[in-house]
N, C-alpha and C positions, 0 to 999 in steps of 0.2 A: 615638357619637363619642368618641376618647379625649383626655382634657386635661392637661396637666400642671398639678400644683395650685401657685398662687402667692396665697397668703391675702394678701389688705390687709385694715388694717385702718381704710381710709376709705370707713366705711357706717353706715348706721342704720335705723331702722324705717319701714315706708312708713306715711304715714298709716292710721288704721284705714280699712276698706271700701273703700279707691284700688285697684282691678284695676289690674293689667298691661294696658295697650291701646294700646301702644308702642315701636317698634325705632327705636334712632336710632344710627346710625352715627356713624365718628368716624375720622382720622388719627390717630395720635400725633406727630406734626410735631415727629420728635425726630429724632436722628443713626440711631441704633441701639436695636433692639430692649430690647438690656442696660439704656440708659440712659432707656425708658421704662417697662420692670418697675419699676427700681429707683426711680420718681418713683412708681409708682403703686402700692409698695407700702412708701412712708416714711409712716409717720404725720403727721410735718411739714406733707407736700405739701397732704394733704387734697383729694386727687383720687382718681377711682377709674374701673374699669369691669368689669363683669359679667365680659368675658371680653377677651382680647387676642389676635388672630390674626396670625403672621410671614409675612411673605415668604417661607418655603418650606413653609407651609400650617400648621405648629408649632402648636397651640391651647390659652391657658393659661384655666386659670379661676382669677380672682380674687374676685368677690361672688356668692352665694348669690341667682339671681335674685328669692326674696321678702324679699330685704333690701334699700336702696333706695343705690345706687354713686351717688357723688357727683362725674360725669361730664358736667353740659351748663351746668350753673354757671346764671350770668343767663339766663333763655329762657323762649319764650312757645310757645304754638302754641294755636289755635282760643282763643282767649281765656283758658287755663289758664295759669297763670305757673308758674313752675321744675316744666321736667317731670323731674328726677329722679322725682319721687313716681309718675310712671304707666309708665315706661319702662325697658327695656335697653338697655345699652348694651355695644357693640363697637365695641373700639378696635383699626385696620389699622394694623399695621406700614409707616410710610410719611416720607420726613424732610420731606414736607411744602414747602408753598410758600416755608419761609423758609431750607429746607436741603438742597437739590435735589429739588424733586416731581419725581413720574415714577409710568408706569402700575403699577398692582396685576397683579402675575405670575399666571399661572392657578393654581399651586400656593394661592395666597393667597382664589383668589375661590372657586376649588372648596372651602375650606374651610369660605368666608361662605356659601356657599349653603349646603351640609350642615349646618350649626348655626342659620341663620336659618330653614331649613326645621323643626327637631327646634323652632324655639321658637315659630313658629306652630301647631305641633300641640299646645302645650300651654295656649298664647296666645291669647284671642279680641281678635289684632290686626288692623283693619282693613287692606289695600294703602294705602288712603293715610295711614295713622299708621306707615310704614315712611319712614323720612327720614331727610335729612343732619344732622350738627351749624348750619351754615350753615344750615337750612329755621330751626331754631328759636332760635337767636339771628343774624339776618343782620346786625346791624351790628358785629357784631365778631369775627365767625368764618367761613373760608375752605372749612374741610372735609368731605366728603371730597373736592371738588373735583372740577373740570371731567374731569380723566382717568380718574376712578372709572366704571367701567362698568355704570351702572343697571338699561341696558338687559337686561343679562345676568342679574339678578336679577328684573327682572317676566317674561321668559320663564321661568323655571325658579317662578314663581306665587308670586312676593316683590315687592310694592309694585307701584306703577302705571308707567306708562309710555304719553305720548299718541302716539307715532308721530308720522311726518309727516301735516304738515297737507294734505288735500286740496285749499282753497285759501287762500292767507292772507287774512287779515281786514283792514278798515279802520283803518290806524293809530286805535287806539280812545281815546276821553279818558281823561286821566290818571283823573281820577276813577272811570269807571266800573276801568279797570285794576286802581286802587288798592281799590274794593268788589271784586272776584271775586278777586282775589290773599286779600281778607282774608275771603271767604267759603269760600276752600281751607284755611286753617288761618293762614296767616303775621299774624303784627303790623307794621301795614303805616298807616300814617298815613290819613286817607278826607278833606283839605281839598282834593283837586284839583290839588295844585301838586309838579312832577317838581324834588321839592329832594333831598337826597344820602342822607335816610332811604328815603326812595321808591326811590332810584335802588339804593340798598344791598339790599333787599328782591330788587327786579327781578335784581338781578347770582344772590341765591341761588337765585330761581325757575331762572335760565337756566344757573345750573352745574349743577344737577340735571335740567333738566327739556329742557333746549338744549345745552349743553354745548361744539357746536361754537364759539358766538358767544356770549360773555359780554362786555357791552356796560353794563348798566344801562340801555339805552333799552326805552321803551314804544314797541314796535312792532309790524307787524299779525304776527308770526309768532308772537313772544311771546303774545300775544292769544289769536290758534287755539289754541297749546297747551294754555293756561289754561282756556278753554271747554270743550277736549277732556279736557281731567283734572276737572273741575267734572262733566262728564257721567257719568265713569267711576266720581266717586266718588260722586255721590248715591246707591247701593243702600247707602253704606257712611256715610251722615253723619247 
């Protein structure tokens, strides 16, 4: 795959002995491509990301992926705090929920699959350690959001995907919800009670994993999905 090289110089070393066992996606929720290079490759900013993909499939490389891109900022996943130290990151050319969102063009995804595929081969990244910025900080991050095509990427053998449910499940108690949400990976509160942490968690489960209905309610579809990604990913946990 060919790249155009855009060095930043917002990165550092990963922990000794931290593998790579991680893709997290990302928007750049910015106007224009120009105006997201140029943040992510000011010193100043102290953002970064492995790579950055445009809208008519354009692909830059910015960090050296055994150097560690300081791209997901506050974030948790399975219990691990700030996963810069285990993960890739790629950042989609997109203005994002605050600057007109709007779907990822095929030029743009055909690209994410051809470089997410080249970096599972190098990567012993599990399907389910393929996720949004929004899986692993959900209370303060949107992206890549509801219109990002997931789907498109577990068919082509990138990340999970549960399908529809065969039947929906019993509006399940918050609390069990809140244990299998937090037995998939997410940082998710486990006292029982549907308050706006919970509710913020649920919203990222279902921009990834639902898409159509992003709600923040526990509900029995939410539920089946969750069961059904729980199943798909035990070979992988």
């Amino acid at each position: 795959m060919k790249f155009i090289e855009r060095p930043s110089p917002s990165h550092d070393a990963r922990p000794n002995g931290r593998a790579i066992d991680m893709l997290l996606l990302h928007y750049t929720g910015m106007q224009t491509a120009a105006i997201a290079l140029t943040r992510m490759c000011d010193a100043a900013a102290e953002v970064s990301a492995h790579y950055c993909i445009d809208e008519d499939g354009t692909a830059y490389r910015l960090v050296p992926e055994e150097r560690r891109a300081w791209h997901a900022g506050d974030s948790a996943w399975a219990g691990e705090a700030r996963v810069n130290a285990c993960s890739i990151g790629i950042e989609l050319v997109n203005p994002g929920h605050q600057w007109g969102y709007r779907p990822f063009p095929e030029p743009q995804m055909a690209a994410l699959v051809a470089l997410a595929k080249d970096i599972l081969a190098r990567h012993a990244i599990p399907p389910a350690r393929v996720l949004g910025h929004s899986d692993v900080a959900p209370q303060r991050k949107e992206d890549p959001g509801e219109l990002f095509d997931w789907t498109r990427l577990a068919r082509a053998g990138i990340g999970l995907w549960p399908g529809e449910p065969a039947a929906l499940a019993a509006t399940p108690p918050v609390m069990r919800l809140q244990r299998d949400l937090q037995r998939f990976g997410y940082e998710v509160p486990t006292h029982g009670v549907l308050d706006e942490a919970t509710q913020a968690v649920i919203r990222a489960f279902q921009r990834h994993f639902r898409p159509a209905t992003v709600t923040g309610d526990a509900d029995g579809e939410t539920a089946a999905r969750l069961e059904a990604l729980l199943a798909l990913a035990a070979p992988d946990s």
